[in-house]
Every structure is written in C-alpha cells, then in structure tokens.
N, C-alpha and C positions, 0 to 999 in steps of 0.2 A: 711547718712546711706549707706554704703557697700550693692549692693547687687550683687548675684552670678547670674551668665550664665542663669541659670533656672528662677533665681525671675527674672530675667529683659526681659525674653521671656513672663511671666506668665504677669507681667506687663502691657508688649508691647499688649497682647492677650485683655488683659480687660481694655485697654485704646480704642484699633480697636472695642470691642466689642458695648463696652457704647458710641463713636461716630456714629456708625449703629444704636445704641438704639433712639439715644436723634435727630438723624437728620432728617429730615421731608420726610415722606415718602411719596412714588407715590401716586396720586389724579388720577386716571384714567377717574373718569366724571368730574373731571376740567378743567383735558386735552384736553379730547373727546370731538368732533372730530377735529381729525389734518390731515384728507384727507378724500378724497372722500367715500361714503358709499351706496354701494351696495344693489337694494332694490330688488329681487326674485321675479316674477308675473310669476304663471305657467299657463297663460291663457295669446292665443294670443293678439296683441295690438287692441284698440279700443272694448274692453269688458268693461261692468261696472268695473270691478274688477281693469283693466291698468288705467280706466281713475281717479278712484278714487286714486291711488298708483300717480300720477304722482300730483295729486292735494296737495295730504299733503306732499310725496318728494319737490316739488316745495319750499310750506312755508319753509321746515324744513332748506333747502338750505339758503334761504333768512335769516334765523332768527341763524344759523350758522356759514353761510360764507361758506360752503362744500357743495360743488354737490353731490345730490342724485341722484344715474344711477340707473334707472330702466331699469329689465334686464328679457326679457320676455322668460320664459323657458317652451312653452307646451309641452305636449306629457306623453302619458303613463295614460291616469288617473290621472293627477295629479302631478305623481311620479318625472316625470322626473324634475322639478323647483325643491320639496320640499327634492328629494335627494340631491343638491346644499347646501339647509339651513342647513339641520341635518348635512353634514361633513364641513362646512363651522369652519373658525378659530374662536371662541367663542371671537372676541373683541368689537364686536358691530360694527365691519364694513362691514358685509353680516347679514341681515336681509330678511325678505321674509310674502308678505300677503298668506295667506293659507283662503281656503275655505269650506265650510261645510264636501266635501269627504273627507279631513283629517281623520275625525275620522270613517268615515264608510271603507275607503279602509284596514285597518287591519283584518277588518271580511274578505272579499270577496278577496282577494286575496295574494298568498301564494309569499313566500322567499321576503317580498319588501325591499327594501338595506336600511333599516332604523329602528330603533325603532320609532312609533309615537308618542310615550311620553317619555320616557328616554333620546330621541336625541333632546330634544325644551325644549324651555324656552318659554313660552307664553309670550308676553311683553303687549297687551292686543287689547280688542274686537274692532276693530273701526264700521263697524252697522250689523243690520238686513235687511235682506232684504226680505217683507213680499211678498207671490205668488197671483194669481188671477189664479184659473181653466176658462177657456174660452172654447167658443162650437161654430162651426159651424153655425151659423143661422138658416139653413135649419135641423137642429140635432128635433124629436121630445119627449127634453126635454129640460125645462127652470129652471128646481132648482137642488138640490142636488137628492132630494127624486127623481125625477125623473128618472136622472141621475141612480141612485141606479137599480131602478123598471126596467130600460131597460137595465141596465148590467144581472140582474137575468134572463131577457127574451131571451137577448139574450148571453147566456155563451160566451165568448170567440170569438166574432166577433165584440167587439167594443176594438178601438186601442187609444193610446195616444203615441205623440211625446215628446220628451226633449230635451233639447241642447246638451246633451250628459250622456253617464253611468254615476250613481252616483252623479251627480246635484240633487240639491233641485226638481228640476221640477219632475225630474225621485225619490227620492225619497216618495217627498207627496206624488203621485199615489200611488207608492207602499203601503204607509200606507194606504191610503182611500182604496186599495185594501182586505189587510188584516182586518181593523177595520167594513167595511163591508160586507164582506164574498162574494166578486165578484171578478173576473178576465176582469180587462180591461187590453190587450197587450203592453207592449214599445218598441217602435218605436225610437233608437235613434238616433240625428242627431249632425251634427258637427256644434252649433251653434242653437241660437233663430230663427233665420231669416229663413234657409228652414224648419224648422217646421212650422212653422207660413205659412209660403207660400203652405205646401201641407195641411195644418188646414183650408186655405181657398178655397183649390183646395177640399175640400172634401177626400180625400186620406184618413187622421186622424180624428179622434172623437174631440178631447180634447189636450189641452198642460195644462201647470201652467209655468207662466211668470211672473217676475215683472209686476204689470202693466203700469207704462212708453210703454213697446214694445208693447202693445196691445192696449194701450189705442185709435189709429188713428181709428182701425177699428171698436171698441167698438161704437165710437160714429159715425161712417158710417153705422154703422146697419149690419156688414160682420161677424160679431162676438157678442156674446151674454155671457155675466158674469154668470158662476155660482155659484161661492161663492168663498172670500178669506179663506187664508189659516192658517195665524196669529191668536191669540187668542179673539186679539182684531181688528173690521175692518177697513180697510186702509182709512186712510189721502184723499186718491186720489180718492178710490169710498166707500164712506160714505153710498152707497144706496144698497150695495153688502151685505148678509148676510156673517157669517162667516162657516166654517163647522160646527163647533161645533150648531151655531145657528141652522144650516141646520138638526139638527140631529144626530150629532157625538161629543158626551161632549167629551173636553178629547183630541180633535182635535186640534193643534198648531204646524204649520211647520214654517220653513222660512229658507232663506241660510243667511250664515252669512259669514264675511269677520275677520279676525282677523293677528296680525303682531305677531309674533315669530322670535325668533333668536335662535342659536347652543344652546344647554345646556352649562353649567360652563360658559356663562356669568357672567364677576364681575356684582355683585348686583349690585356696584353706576352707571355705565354705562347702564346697565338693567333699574334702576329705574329714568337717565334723558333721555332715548328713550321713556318711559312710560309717564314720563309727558311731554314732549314737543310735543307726538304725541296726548293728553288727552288735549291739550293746544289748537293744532290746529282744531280738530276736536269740538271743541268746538265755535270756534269762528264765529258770528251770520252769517258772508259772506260765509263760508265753510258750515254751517248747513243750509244755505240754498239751495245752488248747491248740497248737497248730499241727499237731501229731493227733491227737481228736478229729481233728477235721479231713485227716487223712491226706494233712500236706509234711512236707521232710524240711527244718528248718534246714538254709544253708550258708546264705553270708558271704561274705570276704571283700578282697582288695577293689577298686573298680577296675584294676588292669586283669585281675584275672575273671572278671565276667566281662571284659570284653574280648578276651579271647575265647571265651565258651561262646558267647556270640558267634565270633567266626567260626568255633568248630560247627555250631547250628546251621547256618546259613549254606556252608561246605555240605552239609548231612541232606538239607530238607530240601535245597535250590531244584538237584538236578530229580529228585522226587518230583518236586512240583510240576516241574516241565514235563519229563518221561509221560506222565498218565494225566496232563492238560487239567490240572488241578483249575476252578475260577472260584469266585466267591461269593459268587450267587448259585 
C-alpha cells in the first residue's frame, strides 16, 4: 500500500503516540528515594520535637538506604522552618515536623509568606503530647478549684510561664483563662528550662509542661501537680486529676507533632512517607522511647490528620482572637 507524505507523517505520529501509550510509565514511590531527604525542625536541637525527628529519620535512613538530614530552622514563631516546607520542591525530598502553632499562627499574625493549608500536604500525626499545670509548692493552692478561687481573688497578679508565644503551654493557659473567667498573665520564655527555673525561684505562679521536665521536682516536693491537661490522665501521673475532672468538662489540650510536605505531592510518594513513617512509629522499640519522653505515638491516614487539623484550627482560631493572642 502506497502512502503519501501526509499518511506517512499521520502514521509516524500514531506509531510515537501508542509507544508513549503502551510503555511503562514513571513509578515515583518505587523510585523514591534515590537521594538524600531533607527533614525541617523549626525548634532548636535537643527539644523533644529534634529528638523525636532524628529518631524516626534515623530508621527511615536504615530501612531506605538514604540519609535523612535534619535541618533545624528556628525563629520567628515558628515561621521561619515552616516557610522552607511550604516553598520547598513538592517531590518528597524536603519534608518538615510542624507543631501545634501551625494552626494558631494564621489567627494571630498578619502577611505570614505562606498559606497554612493550601501550601501542605499533611502526610500524617506522629503523637500527642499531653501537659501537667504545676505550682510552686509554696503557692496557697493545691487543685484546680483552688487555683481558680485565688485567680478571682486576686485579678491580675498571678503569672504563668511558657516555653514560648504560641506553645501548647501558653495556649492551655489561655483557654483555662477564658473557660474560667480569670486572668492569669504570660510570661514567655525561650525555652521549658528558664521557666521552670524562675517557677522554682518563685518569680511565676504556674507553667504547663510535658511532665518528663517536671516530673524530678514533682517528686522532690519543689513543685506540686495541679491537674493534667488531656482528656484523658496521663500514663505518667495516674494520681493527677484532669481539668475537665477538676471542674472544666470540655477541657482537652495537648501539643501535638505532626509531618507535612509542600502541597502537589504525587499521591504514591505522599502515601510510602505515610506508611513507612506509620511503620516506624509503631514499632514496640520506638513506642517505647516516645512514651519515655512523655509523648503518645499516634499515626494514621493523611486525610484524617487533616481533618484533626481542621477540628484544631475550629478549637484554637476563635481562642486566639477572643483574648488578642500575638507572638511576641
């Protein structure tokens, strides 16, 4: 058969076309990873948050064959690591743990170089990390009620410390603030350790800590439990009421740790970060060391830590606002 100029172009077109069609296309999570990946901590080194990032990088290296760099970006609230992830190249080789203020820094602070949801991919929650309110010893109160009864007595002269703006510590207060109709002051600090240290100087009323960092003085008698913050009470002091127990149904805080990458992540790469980080978090040697450290392994799908996202952002937004939360 005779064909002309045109059939034999038209030919040539849909012979290239059906070899593109029929040949076996890129596998990006079969690939993945073929170099090093980059893992975002916007809190200095030796924080729970570095030590946990470095524990499941560690595995993920081992079970890879690829070095995970953790790459510690503080500053700013926050901002400054989690601006990295949001412009970062969406191939699943800059990743980043993000922390409870994620979703409260959109309230409380204007122009931030990123959208908080539109720029992430949630890839999913790794724990909880539940708080303990602590007092002074010499403080003359020993439960919540108490606590409450001498915020009314005295307006505006009882202070509490945080590690810093926007932390779980500094939030719970705020809520116990609002849900009780008292003013206790924040005091914030760069860091658990000099709060703790002017909480024992007397200087502060109150913090909220993991309790791992409290727990030496709790049982030296330097510091006195006023209730955890979680719904349900902690692992670690079983003998601590909760808020809600203490009087505040309704009451459930905690900071949380969770891993994100750039938005337009391919899904297959998206979803072997998800499991191999759902893998290792899981495994009884790892849940044990992150339960040591007084954080709650927790895991799962990335569609349902991005719905805990939005129940967060629903919970902590109209707090922000209410009592003019800022970050300085």
């Amino acid at each position: 058969m005779n064909l002309t100029g045109e059939g034999r172009l038209r030919g040539v077109v849909a012979a290239v076309f059906a070899a593109c069609w029929l040949a076996p296309q890129p596998a990006p999570a079969q690939e993945y990873p073929t170099r090093p990946i980059r893992w975002i901590v916007p809190v200095p080194p030796g924080a729970t948050t570095d030590i946990l990032s470095r524990m499941i990088g560690g595995r993920m290296a081992e079970s890879w064959g690829q070095q995970v760099i953790v790459d510690n970006r503080s500053g700013g609230a926050f901002v400054v690591g989690t601006e990295i992830v949001a412009k970062a190249n969406p191939d699943g080789y800059t990743i980043g743990i993000l922390l409870s203020p994620h979703v409260v820094n959109p309230f409380v602070m204007k122009n931030l170089p990123y959208d908080s949801v539109k720029d992430f991919q949630p890839v999913t929650q790794v724990v909880f990390v539940p708080g303990v309110m602590v007092a002074n010893a010499s403080l003359p109160a020993s439960n919540l009620k108490e606590v409450i009864a001498l915020a009314k007595a005295k307006p505006g002269q009882l202070n509490f410390g945080s590690p810093g703006a926007m932390t779980s510590g500094h939030l719970s207060m705020e809520l116990l603030n609002v849900m009780a109709g008292i003013k206790i002051t924040h005091v914030p600090y760069k860091g658990g350790a000099p709060a703790i240290a002017d909480l024992l100087g007397n200087h502060i009323q109150f913090v909220i800590l993991g309790p791992p960092t409290v727990m030496a003085h709790l049982k030296a008698g330097r510091l006195k439990a006023i209730a955890t913050t979680a719904a349900k009470r902690s692992p670690g002091l079983p003998d601590t009421p909760t808020f809600a127990e203490s009087g505040l149904p309704g009451y459930d805080t905690y900071e949380w740790y969770g891993i994100f990458a750039p938005a337009k992540i391919p899904r297959p790469v998206l979803m072997k970060l998800n499991a191999e980080i759902n893998r290792i978090i899981a495994l009884p040697d790892m849940k044990e060391k992150m339960l040591a450290l007084g954080t709650i392994p927790n895991g799962g799908s990335p569609e349902a830590f991005a719905a805990f996202l939005d129940g967060e952002r629903k919970k902590w937004g109209p707090v922000a606002q209410k009592v003019g939360l800022t970050p300085n």
